[in-house]
gemmi code that builds the backbone of each chain (N, CA, C; Angstrom):
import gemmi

chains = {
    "A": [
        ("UNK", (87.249, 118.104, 105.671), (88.345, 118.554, 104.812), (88.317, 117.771, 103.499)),
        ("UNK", (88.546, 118.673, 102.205), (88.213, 117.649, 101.224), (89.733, 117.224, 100.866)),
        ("UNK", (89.755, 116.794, 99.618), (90.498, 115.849, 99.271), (92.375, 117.020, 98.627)),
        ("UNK", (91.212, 118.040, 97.975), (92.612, 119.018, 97.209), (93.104, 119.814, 98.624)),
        ("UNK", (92.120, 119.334, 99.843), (92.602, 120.520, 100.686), (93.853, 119.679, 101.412)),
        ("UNK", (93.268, 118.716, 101.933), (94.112, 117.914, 102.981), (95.484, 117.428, 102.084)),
        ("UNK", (95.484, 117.568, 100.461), (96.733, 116.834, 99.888), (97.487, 118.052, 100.077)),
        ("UNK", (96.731, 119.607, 99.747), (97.827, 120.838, 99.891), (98.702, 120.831, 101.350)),
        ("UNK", (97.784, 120.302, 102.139), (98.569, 120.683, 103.309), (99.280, 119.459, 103.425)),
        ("UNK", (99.467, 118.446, 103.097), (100.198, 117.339, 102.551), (102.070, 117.483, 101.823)),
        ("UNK", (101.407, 118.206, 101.162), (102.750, 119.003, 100.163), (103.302, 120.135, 101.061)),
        ("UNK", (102.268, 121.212, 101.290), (103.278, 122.086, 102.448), (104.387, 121.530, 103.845)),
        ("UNK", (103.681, 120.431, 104.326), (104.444, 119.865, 105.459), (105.342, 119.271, 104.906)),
        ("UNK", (105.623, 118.565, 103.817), (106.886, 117.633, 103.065), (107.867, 118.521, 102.738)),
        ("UNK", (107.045, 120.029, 102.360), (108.046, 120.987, 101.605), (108.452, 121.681, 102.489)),
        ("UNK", (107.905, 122.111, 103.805), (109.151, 122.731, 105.434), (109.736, 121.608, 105.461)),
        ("UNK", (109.213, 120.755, 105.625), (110.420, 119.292, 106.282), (111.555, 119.525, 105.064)),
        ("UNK", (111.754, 119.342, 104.064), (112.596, 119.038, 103.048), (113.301, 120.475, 103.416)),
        ("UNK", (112.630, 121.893, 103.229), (113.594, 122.764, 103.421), (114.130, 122.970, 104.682)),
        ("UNK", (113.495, 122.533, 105.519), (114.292, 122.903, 107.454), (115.378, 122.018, 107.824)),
        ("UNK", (115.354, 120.761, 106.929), (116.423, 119.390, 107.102), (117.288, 119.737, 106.183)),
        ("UNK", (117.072, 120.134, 104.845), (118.272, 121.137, 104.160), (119.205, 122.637, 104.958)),
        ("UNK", (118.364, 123.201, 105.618), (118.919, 124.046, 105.814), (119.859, 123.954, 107.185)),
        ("UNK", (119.131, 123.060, 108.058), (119.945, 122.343, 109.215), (121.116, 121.844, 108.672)),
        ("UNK", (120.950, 120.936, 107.610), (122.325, 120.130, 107.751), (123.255, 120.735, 106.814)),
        ("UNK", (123.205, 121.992, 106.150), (123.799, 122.807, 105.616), (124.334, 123.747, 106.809)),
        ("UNK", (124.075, 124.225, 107.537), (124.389, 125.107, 108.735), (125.431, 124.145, 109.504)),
        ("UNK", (124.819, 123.239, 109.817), (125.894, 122.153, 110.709), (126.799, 121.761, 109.818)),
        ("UNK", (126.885, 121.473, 108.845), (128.117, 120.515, 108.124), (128.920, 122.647, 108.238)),
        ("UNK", (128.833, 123.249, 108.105), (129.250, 124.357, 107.270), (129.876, 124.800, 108.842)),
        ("UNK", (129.262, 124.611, 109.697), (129.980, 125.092, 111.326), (131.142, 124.043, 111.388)),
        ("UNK", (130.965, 122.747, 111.341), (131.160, 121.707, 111.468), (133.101, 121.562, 110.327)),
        ("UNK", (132.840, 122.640, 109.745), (133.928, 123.373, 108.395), (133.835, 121.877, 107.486)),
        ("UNK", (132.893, 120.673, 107.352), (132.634, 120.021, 106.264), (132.361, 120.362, 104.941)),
        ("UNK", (131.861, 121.523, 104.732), (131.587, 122.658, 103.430), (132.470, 123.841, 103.615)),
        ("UNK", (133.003, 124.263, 102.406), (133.731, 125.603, 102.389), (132.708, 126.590, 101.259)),
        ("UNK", (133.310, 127.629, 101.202), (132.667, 128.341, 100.213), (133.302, 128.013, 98.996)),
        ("UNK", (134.288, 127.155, 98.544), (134.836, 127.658, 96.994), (134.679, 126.203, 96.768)),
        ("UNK", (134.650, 125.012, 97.894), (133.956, 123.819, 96.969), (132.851, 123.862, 96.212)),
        ("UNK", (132.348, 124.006, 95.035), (131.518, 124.527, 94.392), (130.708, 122.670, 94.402)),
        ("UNK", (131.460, 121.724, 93.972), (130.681, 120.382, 93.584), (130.447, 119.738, 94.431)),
        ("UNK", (131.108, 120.340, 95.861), (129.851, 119.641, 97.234), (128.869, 120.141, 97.253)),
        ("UNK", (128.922, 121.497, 97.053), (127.392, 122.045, 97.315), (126.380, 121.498, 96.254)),
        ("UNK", (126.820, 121.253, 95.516), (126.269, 120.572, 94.215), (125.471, 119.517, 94.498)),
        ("UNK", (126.551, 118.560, 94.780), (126.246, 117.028, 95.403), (125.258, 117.182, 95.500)),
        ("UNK", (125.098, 118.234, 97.069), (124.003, 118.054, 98.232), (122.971, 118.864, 97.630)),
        ("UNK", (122.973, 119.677, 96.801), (122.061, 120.211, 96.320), (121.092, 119.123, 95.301)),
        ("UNK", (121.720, 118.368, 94.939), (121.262, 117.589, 94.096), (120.784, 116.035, 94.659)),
        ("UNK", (121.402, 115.753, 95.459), (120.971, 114.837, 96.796), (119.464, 115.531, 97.365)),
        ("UNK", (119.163, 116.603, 97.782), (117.727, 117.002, 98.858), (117.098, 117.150, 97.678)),
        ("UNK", (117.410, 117.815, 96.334), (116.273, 117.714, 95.270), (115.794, 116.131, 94.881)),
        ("UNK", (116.353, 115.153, 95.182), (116.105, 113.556, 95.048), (115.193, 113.275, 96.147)),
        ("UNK", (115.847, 113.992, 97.219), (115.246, 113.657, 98.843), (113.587, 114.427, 98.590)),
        ("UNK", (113.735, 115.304, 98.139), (112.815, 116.389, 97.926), (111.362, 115.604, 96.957)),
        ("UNK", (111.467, 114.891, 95.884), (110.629, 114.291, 94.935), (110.274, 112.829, 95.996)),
        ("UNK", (111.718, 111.812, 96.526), (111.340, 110.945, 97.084), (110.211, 110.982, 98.038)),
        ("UNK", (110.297, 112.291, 99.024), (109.668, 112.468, 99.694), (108.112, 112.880, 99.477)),
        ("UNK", (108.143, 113.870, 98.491), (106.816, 114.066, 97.678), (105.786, 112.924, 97.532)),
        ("UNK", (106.419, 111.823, 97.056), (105.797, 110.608, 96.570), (105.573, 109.603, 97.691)),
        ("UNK", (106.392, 109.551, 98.343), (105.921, 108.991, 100.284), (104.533, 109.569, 100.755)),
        ("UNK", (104.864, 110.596, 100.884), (103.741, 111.422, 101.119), (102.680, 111.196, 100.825)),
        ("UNK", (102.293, 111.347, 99.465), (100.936, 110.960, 98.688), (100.999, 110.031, 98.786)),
        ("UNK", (101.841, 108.474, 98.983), (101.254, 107.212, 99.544), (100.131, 107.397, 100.666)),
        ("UNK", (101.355, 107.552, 101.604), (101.042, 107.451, 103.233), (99.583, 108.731, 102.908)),
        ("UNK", (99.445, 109.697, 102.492), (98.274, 110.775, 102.004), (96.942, 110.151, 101.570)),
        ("UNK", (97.378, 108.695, 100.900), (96.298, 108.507, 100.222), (95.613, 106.940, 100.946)),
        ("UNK", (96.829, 106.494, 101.348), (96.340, 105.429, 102.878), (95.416, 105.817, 103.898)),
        ("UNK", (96.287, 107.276, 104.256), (95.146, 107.978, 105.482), (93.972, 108.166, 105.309)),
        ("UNK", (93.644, 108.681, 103.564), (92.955, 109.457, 103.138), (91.488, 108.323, 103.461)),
        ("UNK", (92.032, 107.120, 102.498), (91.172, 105.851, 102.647), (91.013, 105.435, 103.734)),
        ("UNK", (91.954, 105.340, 104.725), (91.219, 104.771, 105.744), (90.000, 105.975, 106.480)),
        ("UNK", (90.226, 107.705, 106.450), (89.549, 108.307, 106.930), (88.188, 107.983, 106.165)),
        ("UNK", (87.747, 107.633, 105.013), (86.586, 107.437, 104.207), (85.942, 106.458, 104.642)),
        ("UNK", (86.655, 105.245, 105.177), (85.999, 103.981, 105.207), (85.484, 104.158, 106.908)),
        ("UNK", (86.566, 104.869, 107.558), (85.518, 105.604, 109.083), (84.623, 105.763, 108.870)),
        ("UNK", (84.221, 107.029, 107.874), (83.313, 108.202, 108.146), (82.371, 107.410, 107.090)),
        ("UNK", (82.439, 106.291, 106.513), (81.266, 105.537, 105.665), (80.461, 104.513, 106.085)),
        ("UNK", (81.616, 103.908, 107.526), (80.822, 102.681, 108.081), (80.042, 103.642, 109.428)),
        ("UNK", (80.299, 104.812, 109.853), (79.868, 105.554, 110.807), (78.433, 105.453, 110.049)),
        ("UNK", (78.647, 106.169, 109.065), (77.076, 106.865, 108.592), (75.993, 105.877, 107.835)),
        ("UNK", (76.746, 104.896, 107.242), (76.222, 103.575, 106.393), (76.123, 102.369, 107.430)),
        ("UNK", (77.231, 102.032, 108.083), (77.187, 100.942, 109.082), (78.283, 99.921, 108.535)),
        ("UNK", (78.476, 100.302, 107.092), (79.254, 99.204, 106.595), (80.353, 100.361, 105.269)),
        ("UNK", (81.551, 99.198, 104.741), (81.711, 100.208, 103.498), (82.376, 99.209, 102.726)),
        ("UNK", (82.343, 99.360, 101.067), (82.907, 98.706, 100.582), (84.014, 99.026, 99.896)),
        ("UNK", (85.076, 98.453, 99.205), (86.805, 98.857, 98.801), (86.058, 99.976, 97.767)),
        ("UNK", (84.773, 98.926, 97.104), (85.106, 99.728, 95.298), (84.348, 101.205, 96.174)),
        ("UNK", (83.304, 100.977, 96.773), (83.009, 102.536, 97.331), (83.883, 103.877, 97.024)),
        ("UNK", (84.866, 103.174, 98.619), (85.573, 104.071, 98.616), (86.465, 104.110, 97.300)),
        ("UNK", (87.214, 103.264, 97.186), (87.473, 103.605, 95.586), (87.337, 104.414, 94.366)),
        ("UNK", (85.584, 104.461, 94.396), (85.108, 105.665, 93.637), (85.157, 106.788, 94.246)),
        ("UNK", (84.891, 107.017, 95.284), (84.872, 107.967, 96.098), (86.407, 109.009, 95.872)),
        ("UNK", (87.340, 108.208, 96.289), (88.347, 109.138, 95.919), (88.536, 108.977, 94.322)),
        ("UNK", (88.509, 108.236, 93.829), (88.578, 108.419, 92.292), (87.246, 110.080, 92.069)),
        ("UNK", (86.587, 109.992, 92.453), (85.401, 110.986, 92.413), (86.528, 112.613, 93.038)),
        ("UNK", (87.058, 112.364, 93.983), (87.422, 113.960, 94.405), (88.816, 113.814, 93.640)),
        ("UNK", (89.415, 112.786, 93.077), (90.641, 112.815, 92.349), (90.666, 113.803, 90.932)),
        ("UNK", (89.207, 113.838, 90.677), (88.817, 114.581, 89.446), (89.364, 116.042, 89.091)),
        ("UNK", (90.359, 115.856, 88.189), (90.772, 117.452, 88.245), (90.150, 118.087, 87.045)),
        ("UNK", (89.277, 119.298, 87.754), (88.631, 119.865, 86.909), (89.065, 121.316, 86.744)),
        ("UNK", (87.720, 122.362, 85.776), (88.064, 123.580, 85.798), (88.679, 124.213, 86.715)),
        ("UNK", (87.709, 124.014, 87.570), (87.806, 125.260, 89.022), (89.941, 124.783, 89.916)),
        ("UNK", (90.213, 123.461, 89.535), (91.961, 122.715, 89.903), (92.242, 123.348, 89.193)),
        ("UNK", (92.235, 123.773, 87.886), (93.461, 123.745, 86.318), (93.265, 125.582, 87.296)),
        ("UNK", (92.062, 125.586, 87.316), (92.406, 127.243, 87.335), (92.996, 127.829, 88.355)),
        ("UNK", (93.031, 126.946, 89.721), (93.835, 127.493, 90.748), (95.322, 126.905, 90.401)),
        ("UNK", (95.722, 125.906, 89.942), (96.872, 125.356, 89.814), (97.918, 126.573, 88.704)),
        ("UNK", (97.007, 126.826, 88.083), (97.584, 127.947, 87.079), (97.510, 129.506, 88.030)),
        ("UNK", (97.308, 129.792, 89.053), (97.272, 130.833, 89.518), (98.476, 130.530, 90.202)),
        ("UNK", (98.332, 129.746, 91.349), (99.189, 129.249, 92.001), (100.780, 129.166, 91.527)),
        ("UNK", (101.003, 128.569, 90.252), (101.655, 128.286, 89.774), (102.354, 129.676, 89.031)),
        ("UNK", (102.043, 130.714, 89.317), (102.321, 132.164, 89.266), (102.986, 132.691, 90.205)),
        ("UNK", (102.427, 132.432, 91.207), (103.073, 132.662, 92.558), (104.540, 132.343, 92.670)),
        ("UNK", (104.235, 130.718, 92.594), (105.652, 130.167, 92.400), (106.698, 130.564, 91.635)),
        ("UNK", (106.171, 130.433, 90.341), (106.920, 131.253, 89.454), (107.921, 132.953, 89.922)),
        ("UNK", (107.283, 133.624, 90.819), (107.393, 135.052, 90.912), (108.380, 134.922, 92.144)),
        ("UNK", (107.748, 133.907, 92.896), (108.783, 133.737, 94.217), (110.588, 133.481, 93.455)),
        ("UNK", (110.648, 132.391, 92.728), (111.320, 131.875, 92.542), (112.207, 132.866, 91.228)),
        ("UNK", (112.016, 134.106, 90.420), (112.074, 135.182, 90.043), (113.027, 136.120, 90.978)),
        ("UNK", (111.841, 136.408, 91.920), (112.739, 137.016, 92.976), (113.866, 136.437, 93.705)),
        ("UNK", (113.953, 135.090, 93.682), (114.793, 134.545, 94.110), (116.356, 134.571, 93.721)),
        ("UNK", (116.329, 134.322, 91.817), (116.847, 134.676, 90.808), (117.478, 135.852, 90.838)),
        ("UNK", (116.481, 136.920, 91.053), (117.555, 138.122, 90.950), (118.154, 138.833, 92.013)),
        ("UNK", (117.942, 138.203, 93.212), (118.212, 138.650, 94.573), (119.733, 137.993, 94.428)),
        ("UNK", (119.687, 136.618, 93.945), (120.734, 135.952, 93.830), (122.223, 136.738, 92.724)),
        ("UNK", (121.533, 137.176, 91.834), (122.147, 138.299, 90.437), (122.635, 139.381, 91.677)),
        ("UNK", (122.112, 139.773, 92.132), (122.509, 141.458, 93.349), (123.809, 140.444, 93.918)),
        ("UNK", (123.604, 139.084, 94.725), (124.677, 138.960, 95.375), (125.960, 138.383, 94.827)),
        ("UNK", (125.927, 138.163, 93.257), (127.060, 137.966, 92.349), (127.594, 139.198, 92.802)),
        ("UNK", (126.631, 140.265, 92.174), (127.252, 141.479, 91.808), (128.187, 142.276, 92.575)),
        ("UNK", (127.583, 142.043, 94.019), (128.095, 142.695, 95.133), (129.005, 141.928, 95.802)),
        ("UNK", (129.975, 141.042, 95.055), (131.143, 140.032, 94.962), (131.113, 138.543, 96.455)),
        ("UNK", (129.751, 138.784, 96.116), (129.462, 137.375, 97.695), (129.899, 135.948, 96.572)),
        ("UNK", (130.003, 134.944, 97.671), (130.859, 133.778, 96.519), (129.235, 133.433, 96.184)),
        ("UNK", (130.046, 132.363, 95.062), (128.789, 131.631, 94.353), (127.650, 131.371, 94.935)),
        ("UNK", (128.425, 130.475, 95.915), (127.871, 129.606, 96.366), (126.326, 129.995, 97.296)),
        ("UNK", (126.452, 131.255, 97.897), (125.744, 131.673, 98.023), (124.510, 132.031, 97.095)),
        ("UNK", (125.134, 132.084, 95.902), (124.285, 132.772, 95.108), (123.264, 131.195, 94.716)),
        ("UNK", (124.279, 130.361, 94.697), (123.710, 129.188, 94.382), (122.517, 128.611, 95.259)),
        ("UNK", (122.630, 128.939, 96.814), (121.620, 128.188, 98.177), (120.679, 129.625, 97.854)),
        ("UNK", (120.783, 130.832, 97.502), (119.697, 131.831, 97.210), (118.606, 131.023, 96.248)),
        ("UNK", (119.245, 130.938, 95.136), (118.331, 129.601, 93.657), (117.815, 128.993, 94.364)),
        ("UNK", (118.585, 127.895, 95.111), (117.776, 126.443, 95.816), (116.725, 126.996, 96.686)),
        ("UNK", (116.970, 127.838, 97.817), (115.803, 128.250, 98.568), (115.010, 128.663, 97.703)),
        ("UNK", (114.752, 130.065, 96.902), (114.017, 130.400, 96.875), (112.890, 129.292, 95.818)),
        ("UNK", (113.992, 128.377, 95.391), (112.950, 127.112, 94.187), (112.239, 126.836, 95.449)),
        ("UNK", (112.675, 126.209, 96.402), (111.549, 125.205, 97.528), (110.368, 126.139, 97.817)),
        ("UNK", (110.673, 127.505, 98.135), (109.942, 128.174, 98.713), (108.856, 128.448, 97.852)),
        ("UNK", (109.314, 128.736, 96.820), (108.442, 129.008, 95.605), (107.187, 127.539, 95.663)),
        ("UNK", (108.079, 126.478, 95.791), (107.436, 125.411, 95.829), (105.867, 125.468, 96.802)),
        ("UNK", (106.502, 125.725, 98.118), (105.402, 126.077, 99.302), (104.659, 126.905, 98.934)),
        ("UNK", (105.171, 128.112, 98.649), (104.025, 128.889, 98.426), (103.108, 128.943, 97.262)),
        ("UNK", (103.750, 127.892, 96.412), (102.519, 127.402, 95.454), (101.766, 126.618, 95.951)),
        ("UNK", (101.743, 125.794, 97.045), (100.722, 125.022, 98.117), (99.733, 125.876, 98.532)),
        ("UNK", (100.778, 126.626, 99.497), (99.571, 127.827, 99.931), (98.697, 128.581, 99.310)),
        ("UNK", (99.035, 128.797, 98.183), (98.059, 129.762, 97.065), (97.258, 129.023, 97.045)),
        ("UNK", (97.165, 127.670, 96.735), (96.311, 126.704, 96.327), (95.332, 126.648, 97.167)),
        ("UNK", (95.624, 126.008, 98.635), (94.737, 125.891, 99.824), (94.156, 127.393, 100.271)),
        ("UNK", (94.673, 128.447, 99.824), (93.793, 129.571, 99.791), (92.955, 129.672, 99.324)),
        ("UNK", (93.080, 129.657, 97.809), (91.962, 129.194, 96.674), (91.338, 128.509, 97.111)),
        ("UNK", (91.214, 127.112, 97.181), (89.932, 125.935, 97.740), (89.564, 126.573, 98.669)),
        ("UNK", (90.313, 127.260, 99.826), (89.261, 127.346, 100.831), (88.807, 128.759, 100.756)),
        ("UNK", (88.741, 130.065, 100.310), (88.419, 131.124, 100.398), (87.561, 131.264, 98.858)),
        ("UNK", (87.874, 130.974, 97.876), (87.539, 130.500, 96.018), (88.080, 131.218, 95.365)),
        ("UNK", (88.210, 130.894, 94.608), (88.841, 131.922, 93.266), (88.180, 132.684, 93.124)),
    ],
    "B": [
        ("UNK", (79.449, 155.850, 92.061), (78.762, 155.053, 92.399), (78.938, 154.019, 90.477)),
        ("UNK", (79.085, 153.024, 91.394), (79.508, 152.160, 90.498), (78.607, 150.755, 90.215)),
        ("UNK", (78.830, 150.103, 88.984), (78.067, 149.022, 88.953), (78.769, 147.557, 89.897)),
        ("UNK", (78.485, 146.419, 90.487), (78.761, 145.435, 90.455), (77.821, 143.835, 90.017)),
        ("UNK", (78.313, 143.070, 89.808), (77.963, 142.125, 88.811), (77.521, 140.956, 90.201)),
        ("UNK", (76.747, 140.201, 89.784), (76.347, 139.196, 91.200), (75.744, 137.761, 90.407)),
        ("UNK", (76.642, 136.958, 90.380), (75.932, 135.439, 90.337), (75.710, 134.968, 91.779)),
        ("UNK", (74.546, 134.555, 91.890), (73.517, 133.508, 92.296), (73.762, 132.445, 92.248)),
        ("UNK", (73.052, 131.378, 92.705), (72.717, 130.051, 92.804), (71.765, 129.715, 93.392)),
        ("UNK", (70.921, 128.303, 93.137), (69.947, 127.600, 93.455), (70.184, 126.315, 94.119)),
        ("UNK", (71.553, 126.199, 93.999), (71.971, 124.555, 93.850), (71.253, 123.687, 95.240)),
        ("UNK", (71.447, 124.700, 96.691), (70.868, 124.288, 97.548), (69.287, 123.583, 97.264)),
        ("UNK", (69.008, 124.523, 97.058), (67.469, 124.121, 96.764), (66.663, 122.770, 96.101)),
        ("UNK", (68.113, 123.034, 94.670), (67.562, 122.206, 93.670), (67.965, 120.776, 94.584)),
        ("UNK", (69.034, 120.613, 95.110), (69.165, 119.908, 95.400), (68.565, 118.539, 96.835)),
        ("UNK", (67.617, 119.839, 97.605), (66.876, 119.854, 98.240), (65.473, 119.025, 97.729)),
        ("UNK", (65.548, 119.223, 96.477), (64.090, 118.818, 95.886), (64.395, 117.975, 95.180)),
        ("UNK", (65.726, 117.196, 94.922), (66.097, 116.324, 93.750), (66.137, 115.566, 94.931)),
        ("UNK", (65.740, 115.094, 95.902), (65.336, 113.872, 97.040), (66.374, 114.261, 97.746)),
        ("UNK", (66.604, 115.231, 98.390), (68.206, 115.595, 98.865), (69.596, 115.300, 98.228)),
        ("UNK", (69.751, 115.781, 97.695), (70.884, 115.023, 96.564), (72.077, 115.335, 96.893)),
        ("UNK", (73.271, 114.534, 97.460), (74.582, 115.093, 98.366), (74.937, 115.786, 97.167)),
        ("UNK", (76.069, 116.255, 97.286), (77.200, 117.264, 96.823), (78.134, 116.092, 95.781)),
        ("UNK", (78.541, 114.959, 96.590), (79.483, 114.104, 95.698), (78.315, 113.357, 94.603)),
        ("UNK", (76.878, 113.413, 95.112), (76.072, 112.616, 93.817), (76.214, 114.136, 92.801)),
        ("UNK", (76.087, 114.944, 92.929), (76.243, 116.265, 91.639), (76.871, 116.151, 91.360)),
        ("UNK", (78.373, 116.233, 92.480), (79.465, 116.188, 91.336), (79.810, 114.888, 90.788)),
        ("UNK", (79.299, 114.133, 90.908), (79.576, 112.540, 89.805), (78.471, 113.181, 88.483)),
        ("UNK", (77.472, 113.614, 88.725), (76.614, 113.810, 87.388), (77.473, 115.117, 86.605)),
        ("UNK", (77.780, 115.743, 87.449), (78.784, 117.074, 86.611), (79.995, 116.791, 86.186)),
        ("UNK", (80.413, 115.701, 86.277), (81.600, 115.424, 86.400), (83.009, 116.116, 86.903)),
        ("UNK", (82.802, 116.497, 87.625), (83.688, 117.805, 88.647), (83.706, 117.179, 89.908)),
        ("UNK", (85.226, 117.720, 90.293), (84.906, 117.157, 92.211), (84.226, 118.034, 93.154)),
        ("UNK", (84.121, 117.472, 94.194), (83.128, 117.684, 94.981), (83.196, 119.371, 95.583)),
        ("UNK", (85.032, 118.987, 95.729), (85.579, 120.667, 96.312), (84.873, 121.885, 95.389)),
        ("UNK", (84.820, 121.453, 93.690), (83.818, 122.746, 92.934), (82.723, 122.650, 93.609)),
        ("UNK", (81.891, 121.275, 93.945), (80.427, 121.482, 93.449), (79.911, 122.783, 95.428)),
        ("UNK", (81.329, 122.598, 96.358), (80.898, 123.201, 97.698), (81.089, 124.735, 97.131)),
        ("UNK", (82.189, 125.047, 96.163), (82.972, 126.458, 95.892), (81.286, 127.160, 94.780)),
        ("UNK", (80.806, 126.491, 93.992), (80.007, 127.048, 93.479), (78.770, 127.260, 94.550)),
        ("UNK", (78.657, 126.132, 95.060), (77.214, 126.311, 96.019), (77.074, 127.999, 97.153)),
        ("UNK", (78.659, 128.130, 97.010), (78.618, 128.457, 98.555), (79.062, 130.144, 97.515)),
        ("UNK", (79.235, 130.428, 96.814), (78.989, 131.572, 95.767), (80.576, 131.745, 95.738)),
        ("UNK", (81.782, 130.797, 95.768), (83.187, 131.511, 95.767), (83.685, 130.842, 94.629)),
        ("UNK", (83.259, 130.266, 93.500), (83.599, 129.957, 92.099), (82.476, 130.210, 91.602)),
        ("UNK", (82.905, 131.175, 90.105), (81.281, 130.643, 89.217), (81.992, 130.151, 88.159)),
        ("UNK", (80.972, 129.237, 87.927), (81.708, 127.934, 86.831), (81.671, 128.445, 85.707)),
        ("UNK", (82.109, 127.792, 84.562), (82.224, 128.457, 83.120), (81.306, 127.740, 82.758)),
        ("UNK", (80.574, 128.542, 81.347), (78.818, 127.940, 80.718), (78.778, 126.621, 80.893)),
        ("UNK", (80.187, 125.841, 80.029), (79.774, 124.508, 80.118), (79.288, 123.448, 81.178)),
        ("UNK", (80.435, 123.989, 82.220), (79.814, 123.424, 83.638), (78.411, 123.897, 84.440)),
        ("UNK", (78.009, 125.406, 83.832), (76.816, 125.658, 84.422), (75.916, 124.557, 83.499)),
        ("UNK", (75.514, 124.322, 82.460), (75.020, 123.669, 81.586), (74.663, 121.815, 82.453)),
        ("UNK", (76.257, 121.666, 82.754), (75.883, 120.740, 83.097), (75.543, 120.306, 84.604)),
        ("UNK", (75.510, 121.130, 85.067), (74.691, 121.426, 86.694), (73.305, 121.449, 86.499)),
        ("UNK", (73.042, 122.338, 85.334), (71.682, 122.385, 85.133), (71.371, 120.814, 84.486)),
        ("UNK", (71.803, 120.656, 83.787), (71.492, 119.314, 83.243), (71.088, 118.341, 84.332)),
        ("UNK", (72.045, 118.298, 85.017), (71.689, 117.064, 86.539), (71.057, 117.479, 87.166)),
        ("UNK", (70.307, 118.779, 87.017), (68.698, 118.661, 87.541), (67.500, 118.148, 87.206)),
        ("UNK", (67.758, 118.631, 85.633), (66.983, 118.342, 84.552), (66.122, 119.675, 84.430)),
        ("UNK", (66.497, 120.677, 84.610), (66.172, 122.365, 84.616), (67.008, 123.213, 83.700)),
        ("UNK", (66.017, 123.932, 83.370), (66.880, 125.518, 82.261), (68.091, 125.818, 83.232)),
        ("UNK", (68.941, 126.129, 82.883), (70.247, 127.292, 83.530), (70.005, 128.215, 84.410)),
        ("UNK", (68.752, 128.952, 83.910), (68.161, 130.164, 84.311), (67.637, 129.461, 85.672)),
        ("UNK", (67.362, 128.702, 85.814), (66.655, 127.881, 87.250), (67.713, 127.530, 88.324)),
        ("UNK", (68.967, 127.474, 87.946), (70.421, 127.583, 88.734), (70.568, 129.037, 88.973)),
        ("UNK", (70.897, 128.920, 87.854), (72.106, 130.357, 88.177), (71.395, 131.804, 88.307)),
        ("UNK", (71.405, 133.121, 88.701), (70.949, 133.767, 88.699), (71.782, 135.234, 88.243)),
        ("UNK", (72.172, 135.987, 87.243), (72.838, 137.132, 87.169), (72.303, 138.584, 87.532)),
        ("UNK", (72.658, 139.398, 88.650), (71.943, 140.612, 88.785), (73.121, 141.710, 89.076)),
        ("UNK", (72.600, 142.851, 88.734), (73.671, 143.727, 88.646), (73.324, 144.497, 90.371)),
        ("UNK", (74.440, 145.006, 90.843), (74.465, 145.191, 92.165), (74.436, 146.541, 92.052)),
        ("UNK", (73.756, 148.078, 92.409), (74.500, 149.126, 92.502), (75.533, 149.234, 94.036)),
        ("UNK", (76.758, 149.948, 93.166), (77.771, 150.053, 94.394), (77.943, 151.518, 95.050)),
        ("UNK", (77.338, 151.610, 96.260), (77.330, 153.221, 96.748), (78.521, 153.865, 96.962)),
        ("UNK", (79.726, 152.965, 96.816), (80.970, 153.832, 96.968), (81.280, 155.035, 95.563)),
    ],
}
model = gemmi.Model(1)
for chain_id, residues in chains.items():
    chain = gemmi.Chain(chain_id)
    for i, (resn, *xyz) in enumerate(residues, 1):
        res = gemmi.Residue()
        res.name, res.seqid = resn, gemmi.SeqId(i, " ")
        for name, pos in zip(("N", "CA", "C"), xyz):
            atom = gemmi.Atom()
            atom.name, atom.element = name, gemmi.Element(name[0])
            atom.pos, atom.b_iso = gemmi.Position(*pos), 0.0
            res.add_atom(atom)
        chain.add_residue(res)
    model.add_chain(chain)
structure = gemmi.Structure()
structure.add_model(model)
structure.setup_entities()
């Protein structure tokens, strides 16, 4: 597995976790009658709380992503070499860190996707103004469909690397 | 019945004869990561001139000795 593949699926698992722990503890606080529909600046809060949770987590990730990553290199270098050294591996991922044509051009495809998800998201959300559902709804329509948009700009990606542009 | 367009590659080969030359030594001479240098080899990216240029370059071969363009007829 190379390096753009194993980080996509890196980002997809951070981005269900972030949306399935949003949407859990939105369901429970909301059974729970901790959220109403016309508090507009709790939903806010918390909306603005999992988008923090959401980046924090991003960046955990690619730690712990890039720990694994190194220690899987320095396996698979002393396997085949017998030995390995820091700067090696070092270059090594500095070497697949390289974002080139063939990245810019899936990242920009990808990044279409997202875009379109998150579109539809937008105006699905516009229908349920219209058709007098509260805000707030209209508001967790936005937030989902941003995360989702998010994921499925992962997935486009790891399609791309692994099938090609 | 229609035309289709077909790039080629050599890279296996060349690389075969450049003393076996891995994938991450090309892509350090191409300066590209490794994930292009498998996507071009394996025919599911074709790179833009400059990067063909410099594939060919890290052989030390014409372009024409990589890459190959042929037109496909399509029987549909």
């Amino acid at each position: 597995m190379s390096y753009q593949i194993a980080k996509t699926v890196a980002n997809i698992l951070s981005g269900i976790a972030i949306l399935v722990v949003y949407l859990f503890y939105v369901s429970s606080s909301y059974q729970a009658n901790l959220l109403s529909m016309n508090e507009l600046k709790s939903w806010a809060q918390i909306m603005l709380i999992f988008i923090g949770l959401g980046i924090a987590m991003a960046i955990v990730v690619q730690i712990i992503f890039h720990i694994l990553f190194s220690i899987g290199l320095a396996v698979k270098q002393s396997i085949n070499n017998g030995n390995c050294s820091d700067q090696e591996i070092e270059k090594t991922i500095q070497m697949e860190m390289v974002e080139d044509e063939m990245g810019k051009l899936i990242e920009l495809k990808s990044m279409r996707v997202s875009y379109i998800a998150a579109g539809i998201g937008f105006v699905t959300s516009l229908f349920y103004l219209v058709f007098d559902y509260p805000v707030v709804v209209t508001l967790n329509i936005l937030f989902v469909s941003f995360f989702i948009g998010g994921i499925l700009d992962s997935f486009t990606q790891l399609y791309y690397y692994t099938r090609g542009v | 019945m229609g035309k289709q367009f077909e790039i080629t590659n050599n890279i296996r080969k060349l690389r075969f004869f450049a003393d076996e030359m891995t994938q991450q030594q090309l892509a350090e001479k191409a300066e590209v990561s490794r994930q292009t240098i498998i996507a071009i080899e394996g025919g599911k990216y074709s790179p833009s001139l400059e990067l063909a240029f410099r594939i060919a370059h890290a052989f030390g071969v014409h372009i024409n000795e990589v890459f190959d363009y042929r037109v496909v007829e399509n029987k549909k």
